[in-house]
KOLDRENNU-95671 format. One record per residue (C-alpha): z, x, y; residue in three letters; residue number from 1. Coordinates in Angstrom, 3 decimals. Example, Ala and Ser with C-alpha at 12.3 -4.5 7.8 and 13.67 -1.06 7.14 Angstrom:
% KOLDRENNU-95671
7.800, 12.300, -4.500, ALA, 1;
7.140, 13.670, -1.060, SER, 2;
END
This chain:
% KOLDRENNU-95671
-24.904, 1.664, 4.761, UNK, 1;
-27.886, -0.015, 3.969, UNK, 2;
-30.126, 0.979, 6.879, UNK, 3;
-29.115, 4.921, 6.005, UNK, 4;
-30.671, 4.009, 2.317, UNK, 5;
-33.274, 6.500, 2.734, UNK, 6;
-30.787, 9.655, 3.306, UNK, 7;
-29.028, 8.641, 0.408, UNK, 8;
-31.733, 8.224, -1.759, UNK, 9;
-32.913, 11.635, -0.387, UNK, 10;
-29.406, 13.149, -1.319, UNK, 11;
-29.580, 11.917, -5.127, UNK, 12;
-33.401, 13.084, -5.548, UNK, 13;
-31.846, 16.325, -4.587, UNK, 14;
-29.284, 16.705, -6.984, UNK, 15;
-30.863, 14.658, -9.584, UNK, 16;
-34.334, 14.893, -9.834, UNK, 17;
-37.040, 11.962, -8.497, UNK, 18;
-35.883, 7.796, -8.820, UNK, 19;
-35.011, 5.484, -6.585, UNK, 20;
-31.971, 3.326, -5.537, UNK, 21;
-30.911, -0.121, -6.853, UNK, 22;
-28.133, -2.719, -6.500, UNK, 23;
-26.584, -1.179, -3.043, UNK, 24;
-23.322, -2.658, -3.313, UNK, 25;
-20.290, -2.348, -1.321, UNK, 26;
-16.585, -2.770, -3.374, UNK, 27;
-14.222, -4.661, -2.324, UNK, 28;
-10.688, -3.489, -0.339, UNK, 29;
-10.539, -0.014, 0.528, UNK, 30;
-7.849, 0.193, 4.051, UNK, 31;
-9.295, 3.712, 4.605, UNK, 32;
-12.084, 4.543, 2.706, UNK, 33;
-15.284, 2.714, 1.645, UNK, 34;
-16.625, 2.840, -1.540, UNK, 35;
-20.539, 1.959, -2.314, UNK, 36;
-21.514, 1.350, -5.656, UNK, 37;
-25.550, 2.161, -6.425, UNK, 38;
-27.890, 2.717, -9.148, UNK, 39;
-29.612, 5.732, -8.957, UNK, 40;
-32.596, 6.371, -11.683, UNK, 41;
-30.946, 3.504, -13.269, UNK, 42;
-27.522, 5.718, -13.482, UNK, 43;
-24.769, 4.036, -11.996, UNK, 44;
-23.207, 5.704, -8.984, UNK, 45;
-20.467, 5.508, -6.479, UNK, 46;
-20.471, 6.777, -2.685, UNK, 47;
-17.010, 7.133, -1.748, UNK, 48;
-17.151, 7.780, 2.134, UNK, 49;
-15.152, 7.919, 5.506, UNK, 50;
-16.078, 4.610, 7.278, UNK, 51;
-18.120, 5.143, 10.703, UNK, 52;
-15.695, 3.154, 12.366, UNK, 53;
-12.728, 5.280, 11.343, UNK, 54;
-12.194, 7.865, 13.880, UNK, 55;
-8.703, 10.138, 14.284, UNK, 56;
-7.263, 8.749, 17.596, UNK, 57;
-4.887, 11.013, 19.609, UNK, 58;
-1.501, 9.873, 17.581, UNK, 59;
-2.760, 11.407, 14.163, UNK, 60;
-4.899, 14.875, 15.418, UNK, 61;
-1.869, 16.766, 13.861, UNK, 62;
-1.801, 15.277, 10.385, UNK, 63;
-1.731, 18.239, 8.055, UNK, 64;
-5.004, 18.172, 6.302, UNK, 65;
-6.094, 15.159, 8.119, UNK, 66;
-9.710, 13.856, 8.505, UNK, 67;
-8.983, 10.291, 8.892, UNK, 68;
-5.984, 7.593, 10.114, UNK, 69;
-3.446, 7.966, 7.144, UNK, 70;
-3.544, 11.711, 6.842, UNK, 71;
-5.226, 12.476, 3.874, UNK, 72;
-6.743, 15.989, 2.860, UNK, 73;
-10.221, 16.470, 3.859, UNK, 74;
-13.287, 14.988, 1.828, UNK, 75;
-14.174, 18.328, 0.650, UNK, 76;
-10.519, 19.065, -0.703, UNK, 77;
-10.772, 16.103, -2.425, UNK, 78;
-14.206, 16.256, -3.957, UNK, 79;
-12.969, 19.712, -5.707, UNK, 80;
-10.132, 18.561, -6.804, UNK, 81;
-11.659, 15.857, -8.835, UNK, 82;
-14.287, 18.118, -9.889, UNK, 83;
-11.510, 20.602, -11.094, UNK, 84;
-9.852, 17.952, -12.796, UNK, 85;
-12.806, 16.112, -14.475, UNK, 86;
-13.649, 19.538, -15.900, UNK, 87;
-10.114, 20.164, -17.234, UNK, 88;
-10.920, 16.661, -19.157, UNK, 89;
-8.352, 14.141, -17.254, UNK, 90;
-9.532, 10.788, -16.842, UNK, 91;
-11.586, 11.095, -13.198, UNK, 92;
-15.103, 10.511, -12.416, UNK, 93;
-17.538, 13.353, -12.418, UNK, 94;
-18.330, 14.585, -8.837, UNK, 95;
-22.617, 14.513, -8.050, UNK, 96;
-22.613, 15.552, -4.653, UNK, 97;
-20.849, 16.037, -1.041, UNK, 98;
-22.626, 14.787, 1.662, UNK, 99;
-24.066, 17.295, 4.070, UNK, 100;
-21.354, 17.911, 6.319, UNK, 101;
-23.935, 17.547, 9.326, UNK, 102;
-25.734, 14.861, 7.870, UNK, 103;
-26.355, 10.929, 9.051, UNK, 104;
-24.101, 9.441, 5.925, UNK, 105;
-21.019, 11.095, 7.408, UNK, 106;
-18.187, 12.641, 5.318, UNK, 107;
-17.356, 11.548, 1.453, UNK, 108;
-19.077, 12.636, -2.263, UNK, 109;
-21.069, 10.848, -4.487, UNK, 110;
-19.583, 10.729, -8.268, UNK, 111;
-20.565, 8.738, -11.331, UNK, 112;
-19.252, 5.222, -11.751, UNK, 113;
-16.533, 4.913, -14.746, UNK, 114;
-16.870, 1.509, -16.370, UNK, 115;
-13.708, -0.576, -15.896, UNK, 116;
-11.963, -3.232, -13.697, UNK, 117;
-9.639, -1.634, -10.802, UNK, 118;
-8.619, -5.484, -9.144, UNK, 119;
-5.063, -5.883, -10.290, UNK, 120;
-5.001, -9.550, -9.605, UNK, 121;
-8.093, -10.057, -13.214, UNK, 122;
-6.121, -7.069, -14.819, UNK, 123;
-2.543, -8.793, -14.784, UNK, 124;
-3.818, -12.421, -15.045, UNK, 125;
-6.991, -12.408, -17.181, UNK, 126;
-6.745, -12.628, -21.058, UNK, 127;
-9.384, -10.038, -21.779, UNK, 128;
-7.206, -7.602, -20.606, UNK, 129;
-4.062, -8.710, -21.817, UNK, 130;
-4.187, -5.873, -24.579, UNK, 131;
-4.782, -3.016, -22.143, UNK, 132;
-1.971, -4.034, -19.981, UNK, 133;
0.188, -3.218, -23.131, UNK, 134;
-0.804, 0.140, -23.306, UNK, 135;
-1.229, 0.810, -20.114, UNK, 136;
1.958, 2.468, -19.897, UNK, 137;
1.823, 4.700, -22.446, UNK, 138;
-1.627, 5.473, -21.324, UNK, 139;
-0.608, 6.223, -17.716, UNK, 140;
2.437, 8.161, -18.668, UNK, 141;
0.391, 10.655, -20.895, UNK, 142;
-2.141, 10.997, -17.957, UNK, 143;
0.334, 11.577, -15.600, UNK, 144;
2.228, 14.029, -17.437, UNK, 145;
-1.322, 15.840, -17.991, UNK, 146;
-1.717, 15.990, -14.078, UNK, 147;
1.464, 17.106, -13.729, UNK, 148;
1.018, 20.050, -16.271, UNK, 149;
-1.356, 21.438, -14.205, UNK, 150;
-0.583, 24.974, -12.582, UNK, 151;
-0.125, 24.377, -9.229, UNK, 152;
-1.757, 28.516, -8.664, UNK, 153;
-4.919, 26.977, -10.418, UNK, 154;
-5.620, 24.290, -7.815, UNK, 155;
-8.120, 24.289, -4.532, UNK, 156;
-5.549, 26.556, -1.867, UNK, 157;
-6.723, 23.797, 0.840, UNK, 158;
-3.994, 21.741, -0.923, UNK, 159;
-0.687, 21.125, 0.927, UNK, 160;
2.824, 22.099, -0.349, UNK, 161;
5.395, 19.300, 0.674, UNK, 162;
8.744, 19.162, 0.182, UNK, 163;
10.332, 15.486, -0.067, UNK, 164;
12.228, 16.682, 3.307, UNK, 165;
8.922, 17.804, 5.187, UNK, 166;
7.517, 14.194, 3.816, UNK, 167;
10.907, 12.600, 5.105, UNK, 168;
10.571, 14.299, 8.505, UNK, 169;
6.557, 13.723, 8.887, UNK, 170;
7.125, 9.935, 7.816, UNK, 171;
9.839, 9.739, 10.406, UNK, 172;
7.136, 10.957, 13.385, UNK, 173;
4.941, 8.936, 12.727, UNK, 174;
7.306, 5.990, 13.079, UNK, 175;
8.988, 7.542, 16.233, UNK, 176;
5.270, 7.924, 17.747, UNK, 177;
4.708, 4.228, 17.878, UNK, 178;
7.960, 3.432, 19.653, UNK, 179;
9.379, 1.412, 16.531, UNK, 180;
12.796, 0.010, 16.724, UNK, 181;
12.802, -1.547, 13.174, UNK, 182;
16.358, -2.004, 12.692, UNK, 183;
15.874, -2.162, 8.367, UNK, 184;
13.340, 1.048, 8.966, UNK, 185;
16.110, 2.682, 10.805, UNK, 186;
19.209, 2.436, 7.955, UNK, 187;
16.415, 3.688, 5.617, UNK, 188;
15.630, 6.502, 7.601, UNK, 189;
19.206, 7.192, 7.770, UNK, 190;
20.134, 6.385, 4.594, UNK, 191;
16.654, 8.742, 2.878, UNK, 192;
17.842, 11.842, 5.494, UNK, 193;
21.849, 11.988, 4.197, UNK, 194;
20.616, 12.061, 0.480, UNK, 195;
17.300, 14.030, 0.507, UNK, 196;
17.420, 15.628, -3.213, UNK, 197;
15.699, 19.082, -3.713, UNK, 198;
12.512, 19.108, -6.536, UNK, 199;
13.406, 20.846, -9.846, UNK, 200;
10.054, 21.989, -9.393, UNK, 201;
6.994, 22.007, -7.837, UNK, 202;
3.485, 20.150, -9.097, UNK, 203;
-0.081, 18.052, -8.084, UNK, 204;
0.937, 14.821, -7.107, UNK, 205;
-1.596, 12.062, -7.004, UNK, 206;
0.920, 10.469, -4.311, UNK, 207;
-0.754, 6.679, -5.109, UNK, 208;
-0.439, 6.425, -8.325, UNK, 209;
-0.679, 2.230, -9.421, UNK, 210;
-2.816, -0.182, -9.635, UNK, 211;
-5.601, -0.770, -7.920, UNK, 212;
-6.140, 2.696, -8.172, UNK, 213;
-6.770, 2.378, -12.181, UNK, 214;
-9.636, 1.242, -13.669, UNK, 215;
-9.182, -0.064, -17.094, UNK, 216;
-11.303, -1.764, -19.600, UNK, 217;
-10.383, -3.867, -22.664, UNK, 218;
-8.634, -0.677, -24.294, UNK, 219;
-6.722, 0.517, -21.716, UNK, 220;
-7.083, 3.097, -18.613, UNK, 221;
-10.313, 4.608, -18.272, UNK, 222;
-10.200, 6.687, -14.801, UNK, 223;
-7.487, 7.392, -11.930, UNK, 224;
-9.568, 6.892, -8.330, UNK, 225;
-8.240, 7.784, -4.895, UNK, 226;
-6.859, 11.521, -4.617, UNK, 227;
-6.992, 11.302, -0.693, UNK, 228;
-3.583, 12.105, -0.797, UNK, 229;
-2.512, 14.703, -3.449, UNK, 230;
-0.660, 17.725, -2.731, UNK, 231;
1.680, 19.719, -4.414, UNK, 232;
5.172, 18.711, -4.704, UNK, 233;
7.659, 16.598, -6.298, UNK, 234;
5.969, 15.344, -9.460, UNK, 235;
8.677, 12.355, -8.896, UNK, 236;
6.731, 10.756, -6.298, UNK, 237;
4.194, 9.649, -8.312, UNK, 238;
6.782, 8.426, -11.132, UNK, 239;
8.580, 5.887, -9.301, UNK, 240;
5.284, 5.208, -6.500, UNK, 241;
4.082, 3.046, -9.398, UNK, 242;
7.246, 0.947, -9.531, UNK, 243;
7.445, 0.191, -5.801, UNK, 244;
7.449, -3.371, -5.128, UNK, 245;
4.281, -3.791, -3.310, UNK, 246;
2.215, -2.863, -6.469, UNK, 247;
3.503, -5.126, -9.121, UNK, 248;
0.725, -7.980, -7.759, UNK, 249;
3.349, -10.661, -7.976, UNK, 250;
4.928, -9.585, -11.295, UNK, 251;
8.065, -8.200, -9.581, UNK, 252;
10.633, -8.250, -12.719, UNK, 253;
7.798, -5.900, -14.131, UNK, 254;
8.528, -3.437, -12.349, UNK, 255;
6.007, -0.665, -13.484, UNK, 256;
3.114, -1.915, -11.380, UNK, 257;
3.258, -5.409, -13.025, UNK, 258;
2.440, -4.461, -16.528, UNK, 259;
5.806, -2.515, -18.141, UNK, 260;
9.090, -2.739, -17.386, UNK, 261;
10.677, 0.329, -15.613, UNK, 262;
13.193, 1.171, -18.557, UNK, 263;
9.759, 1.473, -20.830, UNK, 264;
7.344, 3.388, -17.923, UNK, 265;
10.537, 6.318, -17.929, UNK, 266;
10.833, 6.254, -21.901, UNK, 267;
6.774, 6.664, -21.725, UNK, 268;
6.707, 9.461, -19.678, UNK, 269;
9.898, 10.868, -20.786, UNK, 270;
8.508, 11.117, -24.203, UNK, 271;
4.664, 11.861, -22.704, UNK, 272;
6.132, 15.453, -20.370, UNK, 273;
8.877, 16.144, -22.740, UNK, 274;
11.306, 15.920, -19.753, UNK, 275;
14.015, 14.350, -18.427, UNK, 276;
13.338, 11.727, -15.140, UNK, 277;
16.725, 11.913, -13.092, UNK, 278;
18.044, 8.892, -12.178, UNK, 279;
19.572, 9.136, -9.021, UNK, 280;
16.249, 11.295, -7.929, UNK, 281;
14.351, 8.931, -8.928, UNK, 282;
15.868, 5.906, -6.978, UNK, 283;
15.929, 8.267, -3.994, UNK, 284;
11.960, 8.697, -4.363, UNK, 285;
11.988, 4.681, -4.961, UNK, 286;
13.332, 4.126, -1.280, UNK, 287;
11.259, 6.826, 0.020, UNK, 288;
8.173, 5.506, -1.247, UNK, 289;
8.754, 2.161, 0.047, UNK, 290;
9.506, 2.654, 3.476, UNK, 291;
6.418, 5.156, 3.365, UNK, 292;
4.219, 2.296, 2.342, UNK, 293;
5.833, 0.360, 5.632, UNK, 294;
5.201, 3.257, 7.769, UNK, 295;
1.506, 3.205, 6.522, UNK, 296;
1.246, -0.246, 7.497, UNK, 297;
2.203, 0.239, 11.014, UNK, 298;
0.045, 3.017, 11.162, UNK, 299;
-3.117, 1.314, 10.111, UNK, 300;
-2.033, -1.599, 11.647, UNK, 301;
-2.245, 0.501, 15.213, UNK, 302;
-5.894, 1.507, 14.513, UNK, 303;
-6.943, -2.345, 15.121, UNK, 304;
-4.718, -2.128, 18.971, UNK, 305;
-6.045, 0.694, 19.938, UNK, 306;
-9.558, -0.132, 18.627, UNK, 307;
-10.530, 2.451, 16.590, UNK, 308;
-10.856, 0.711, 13.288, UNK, 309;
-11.025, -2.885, 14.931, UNK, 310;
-10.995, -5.070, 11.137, UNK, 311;
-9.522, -8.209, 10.662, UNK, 312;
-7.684, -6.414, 7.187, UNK, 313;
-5.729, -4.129, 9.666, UNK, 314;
-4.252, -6.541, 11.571, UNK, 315;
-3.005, -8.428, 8.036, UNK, 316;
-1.838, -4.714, 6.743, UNK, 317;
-0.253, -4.410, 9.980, UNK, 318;
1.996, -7.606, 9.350, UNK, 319;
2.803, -6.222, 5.837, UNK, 320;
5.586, -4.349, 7.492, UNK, 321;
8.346, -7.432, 6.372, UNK, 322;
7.747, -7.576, 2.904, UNK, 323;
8.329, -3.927, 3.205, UNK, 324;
11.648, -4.738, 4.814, UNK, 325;
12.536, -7.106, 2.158, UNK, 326;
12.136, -4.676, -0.557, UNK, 327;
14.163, -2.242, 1.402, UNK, 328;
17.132, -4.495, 1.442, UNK, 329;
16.864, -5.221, -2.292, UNK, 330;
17.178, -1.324, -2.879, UNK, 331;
19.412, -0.244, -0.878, UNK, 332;
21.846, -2.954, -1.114, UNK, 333;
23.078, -1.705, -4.484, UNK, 334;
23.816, 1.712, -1.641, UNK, 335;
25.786, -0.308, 0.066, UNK, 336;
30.092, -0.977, -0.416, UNK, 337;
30.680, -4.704, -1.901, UNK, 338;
28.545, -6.988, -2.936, UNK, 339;
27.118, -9.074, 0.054, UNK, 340;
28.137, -12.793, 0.607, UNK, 341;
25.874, -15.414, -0.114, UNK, 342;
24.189, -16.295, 2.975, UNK, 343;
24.869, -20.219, 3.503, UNK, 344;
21.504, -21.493, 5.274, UNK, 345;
18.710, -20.991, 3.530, UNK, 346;
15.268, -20.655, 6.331, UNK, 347;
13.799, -23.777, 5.795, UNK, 348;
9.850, -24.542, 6.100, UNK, 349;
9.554, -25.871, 9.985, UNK, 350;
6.866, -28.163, 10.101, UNK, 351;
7.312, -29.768, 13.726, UNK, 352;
5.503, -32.687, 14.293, UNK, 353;
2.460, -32.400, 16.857, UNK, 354;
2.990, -34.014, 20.347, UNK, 355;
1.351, -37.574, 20.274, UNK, 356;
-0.775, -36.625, 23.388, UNK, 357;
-4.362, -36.588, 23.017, UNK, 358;
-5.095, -32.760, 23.757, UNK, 359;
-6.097, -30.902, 20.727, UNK, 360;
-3.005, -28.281, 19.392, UNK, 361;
-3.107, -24.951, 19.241, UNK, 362;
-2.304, -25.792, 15.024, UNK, 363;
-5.325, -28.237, 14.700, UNK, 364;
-7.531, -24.848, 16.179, UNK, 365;
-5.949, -22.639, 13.491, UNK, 366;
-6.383, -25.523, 10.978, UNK, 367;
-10.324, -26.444, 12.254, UNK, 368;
-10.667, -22.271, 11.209, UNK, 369;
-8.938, -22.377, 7.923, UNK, 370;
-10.840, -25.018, 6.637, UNK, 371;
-14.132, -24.013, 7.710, UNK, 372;
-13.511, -20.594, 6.399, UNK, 373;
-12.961, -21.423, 3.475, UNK, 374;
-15.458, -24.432, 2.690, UNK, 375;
-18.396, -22.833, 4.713, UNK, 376;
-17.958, -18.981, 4.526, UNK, 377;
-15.999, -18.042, 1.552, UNK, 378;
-18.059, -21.002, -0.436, UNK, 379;
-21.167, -18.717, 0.427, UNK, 380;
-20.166, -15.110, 0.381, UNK, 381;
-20.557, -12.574, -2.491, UNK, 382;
-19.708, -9.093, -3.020, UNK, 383;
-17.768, -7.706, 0.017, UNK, 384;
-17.656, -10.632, 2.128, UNK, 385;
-15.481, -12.956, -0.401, UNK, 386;
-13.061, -10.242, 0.057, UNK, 387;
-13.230, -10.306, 3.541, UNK, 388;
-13.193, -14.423, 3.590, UNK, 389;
-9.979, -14.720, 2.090, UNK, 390;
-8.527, -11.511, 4.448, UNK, 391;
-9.690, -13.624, 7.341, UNK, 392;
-7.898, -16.767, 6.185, UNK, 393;
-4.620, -14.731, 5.622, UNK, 394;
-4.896, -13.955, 9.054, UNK, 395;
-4.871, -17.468, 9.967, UNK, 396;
-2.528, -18.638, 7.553, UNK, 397;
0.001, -15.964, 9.623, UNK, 398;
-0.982, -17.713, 13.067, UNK, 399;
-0.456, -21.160, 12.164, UNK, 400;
2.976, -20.434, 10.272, UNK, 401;
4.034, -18.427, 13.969, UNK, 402;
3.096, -21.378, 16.354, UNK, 403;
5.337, -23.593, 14.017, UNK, 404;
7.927, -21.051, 13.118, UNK, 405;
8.195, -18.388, 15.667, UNK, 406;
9.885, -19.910, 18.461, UNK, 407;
12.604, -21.050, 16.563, UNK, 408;
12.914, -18.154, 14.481, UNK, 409;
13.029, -16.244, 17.124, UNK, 410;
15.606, -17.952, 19.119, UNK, 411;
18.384, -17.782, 16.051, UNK, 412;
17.611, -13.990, 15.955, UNK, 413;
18.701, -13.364, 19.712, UNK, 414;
21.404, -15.598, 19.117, UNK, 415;
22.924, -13.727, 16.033, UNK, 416;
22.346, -10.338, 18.561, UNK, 417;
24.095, -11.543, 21.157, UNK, 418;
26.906, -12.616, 18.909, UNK, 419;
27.070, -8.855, 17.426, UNK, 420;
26.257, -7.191, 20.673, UNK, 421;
23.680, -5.724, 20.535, UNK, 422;
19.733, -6.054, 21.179, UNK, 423;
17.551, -5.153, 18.500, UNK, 424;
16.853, -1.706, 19.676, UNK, 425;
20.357, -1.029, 19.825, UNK, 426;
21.351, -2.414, 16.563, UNK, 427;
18.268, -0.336, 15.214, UNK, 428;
19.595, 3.282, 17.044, UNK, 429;
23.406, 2.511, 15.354, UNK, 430;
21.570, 2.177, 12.279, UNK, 431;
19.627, 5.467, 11.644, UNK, 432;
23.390, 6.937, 12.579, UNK, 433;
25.601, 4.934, 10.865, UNK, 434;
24.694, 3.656, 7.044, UNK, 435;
28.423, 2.136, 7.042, UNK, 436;
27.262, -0.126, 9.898, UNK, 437;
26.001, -2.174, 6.655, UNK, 438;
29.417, -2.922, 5.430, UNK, 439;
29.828, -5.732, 8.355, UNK, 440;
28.946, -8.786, 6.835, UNK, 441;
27.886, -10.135, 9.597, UNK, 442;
25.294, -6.843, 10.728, UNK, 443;
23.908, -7.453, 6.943, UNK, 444;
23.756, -11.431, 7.242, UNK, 445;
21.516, -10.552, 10.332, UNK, 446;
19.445, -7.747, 8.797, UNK, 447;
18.964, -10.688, 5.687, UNK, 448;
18.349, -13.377, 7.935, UNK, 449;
15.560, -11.726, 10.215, UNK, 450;
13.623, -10.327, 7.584, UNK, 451;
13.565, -13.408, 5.396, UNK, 452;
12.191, -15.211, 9.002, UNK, 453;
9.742, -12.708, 9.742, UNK, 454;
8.731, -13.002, 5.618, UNK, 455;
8.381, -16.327, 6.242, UNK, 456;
5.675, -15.849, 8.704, UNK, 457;
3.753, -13.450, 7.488, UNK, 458;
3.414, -14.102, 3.794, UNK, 459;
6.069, -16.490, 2.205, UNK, 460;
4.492, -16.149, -1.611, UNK, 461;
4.972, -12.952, -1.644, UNK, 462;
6.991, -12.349, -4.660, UNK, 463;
10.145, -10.130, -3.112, UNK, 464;
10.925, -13.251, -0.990, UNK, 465;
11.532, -15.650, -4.054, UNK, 466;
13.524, -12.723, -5.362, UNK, 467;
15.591, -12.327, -2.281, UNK, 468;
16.055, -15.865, -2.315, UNK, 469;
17.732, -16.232, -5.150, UNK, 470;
19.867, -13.147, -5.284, UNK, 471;
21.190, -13.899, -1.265, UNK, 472;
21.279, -17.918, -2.025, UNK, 473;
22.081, -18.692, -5.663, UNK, 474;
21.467, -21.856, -6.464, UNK, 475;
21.084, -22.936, -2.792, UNK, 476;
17.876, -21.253, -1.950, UNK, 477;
15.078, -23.188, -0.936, UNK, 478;
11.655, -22.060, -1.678, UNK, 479;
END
């Protein structure tokens, strides 16, 4: 972005009058959309914008609305919504500009920066915000009950309508256009399709509302970001997407996005819309918006393989996919007949020994990379790149834990197959049919087993797996 400087700066003088631009910053994360922040004139500004690398491949040209890899509305949609919304006085930024459509800074808006911290990881953990997080529920219930007071009729038309069966069946191609055979994927596909509930009505839905798409400051919530993917529909999507598990930043007993318990976010927003959250609704939307975070993984995840968005953060959102599967389990094993058995041996930490010969490991390559990562690059980066630093050593933290895990791992999985009879394709085919396939305690030891392995892999801290732990071990479970 900095070598197209010039265009920007010629944008701004444009809208704003003569000055010149300062402090050219790009913002950390972002899995689809890059945000720049800038001062203009000495105002503060954001660039939110459609990376040059991102470009639709073949599998996602029919995304309704789509203008980039997770099927969002288009830039323009967005930019008047937030314009619309900023003027009916919800807490948004203030939209400056679109970029010329034809232009060499590509799609996206620029709008003014709200002050405030958006990293969940210094909004959960840092004192100086240790007020705000106890309002922030209150706060975020009354702003989501304003959003969803809004007349749908009174919105840009460009918007989509979706029904949570249209989302069930679009979430379901996707998966079924990468070949998946996810076996836990599978009994929540089944399990989402036999109890799809119907909306008692019909509203905007932010569709990612939780943190890291906050900011807040030391009183509380200043702005909502990200509308890529609003549309109209059922208002409790955006309820219970703040309690999924993914977003509570390793507070999972929190279960309100890591600050507020999810007794006190439905009492909030009870109390803020002056109507009733259904239960059972609600824990269908809960499952729902789970597995749709796993099937957003595995899309992104594909951009990297087939080299359109070729990052080293895909590939780690890509291996997100278990703790997805763990958090499945957890919900929908209060769906399923019985309790469960304990499982009776616990996946311990492998750590084979290295062969004594003298040829350097595959491990002590991995290891050589870790280290210098993180003592020569991530010791000198700022800004952007101490983000990507530590995305880089995730990566390799998941390739050493497979070279001492994987083969084993792998091993006890076909094992327990062949023992059931099936292969995992099979197993995951009889369980999109057949939710009561569960009840076996043996299918559900398996299901357990392989997704505590692959967790194990990929990212053992993650906080679902100590949870999982201790409600399939007990007191056995080894962490």
């Amino acid at each position: 972005m900095h070598d197209k400087k010039e265009q920007l700066e010629s944008l701004c003088a444009e809208k704003l009058g003569p000055g010149d631009i300062t402090e050219l910053t790009q913002l950390s994360g972002g899995a689809s959309m890059e945000s720049w922040r800038f001062c203009y004139a000495e105002r503060p500004l954001v660039l939110r914008r459609l990376p040059f690398l991102s470009v639709p491949t073949a599998a996602f040209q029919d995304d309704i609305g789509a203008d980039n890899d997770v099927g969002s509305i288009s830039l323009a949609t967005q930019a008047g919504l937030i314009d619309y919304l900023h003027r009916r006085g919800l807490k948004v930024p203030e939209v400056i500009a679109e970029l010329p459509a034809d232009g060499e800074l590509g799609e996206g808006f620029i709008m003014s920066c709200v002050e405030g911290e958006a990293l969940p990881n210094r909004l959960l953990y840092k004192a100086e915000y240790a007020n705000a997080c106890q309002h922030l529920s209150s706060q975020c219930a009354r702003e989501l009950a304003h959003i969803h007071s809004i007349d749908p009729a009174d919105l840009p038309p460009t918007l989509p309508v979706q029904s949570p069966r249209v989302l069930l069946e679009e979430q379901e191609r996707f998966y079924r256009q990468f070949g998946s055979s996810n076996p836990v994927f599978e009994l929540a596909f089944g399990w989402l399709a036999r109890h799809c509930p119907e909306p008692q009505e019909y509203r905007l839905v932010h569709a990612d509302f939780r943190m890291g798409n906050f900011l807040v400051d030391e009183d509380g919530l200043t702005a909502v970001l990200d509308w890529e993917l609003a549309h109209i529909g059922d208002p409790l999507r955006d309820i219970s997407f703040l309690c999924i598990p993914s977003w509570r930043f390793g507070q999972y007993d929190l279960e309100a996005g890591g600050f507020a318990t999810q007794e006190q976010w439905l009492a909030d927003y009870e109390k803020a819309s002056g109507k009733r959250v259904p239960r059972e609704n609600f824990d269908w939307w809960m499952v729902f918006n789970i597995l749709w975070w796993g099937v957003t993984c595995l899309r992104l995840g594909s951009t990297f393989r087939d080299g359109s968005v070729p990052t080293v953060e895909r590939t780690i959102i890509g291996r997100r996919i278990s703790e997805v599967e763990i958090d499945l389990l957890l919900a929908l094993e209060g769906q399923r007949p019985g309790t469960g058995r304990p499982l009776t041996a616990p996946p311990e930490n492998l750590s084979p020994e290295l062969p004594t010969d003298e040829e350097v490991q595959y491990v002590e390559v991995v290891s050589a990379l870790t280290q210098w990562n993180k003592n020569e690059v991530l010791a000198a980066a700022s800004g952007h790149g101490i983000f990507a630093s530590r995305v880089a050593n995730n990566a390799l933290g998941i390739v050493d834990r497979a070279l001492k895990l994987g083969t084993p791992y792998a091993q006890r999985q076909t094992q327990r197959l062949t023992a059931l009879g099936y292969d995992s394709a099979a197993l995951a085919t009889a369980l999109r049919t057949d939710f009561e396939l569960c009840i076996s305690e043996v299918i559900w030891d398996h299901l357990r087993l392989t997704t505590l392995e692959r967790l194990t892999i990929d990212q053992p801290r993650y906080a679902g797996r100590a949870v999982a732990l201790k409600r399939w071990y007990g007191s056995k479970a080894l962490d």
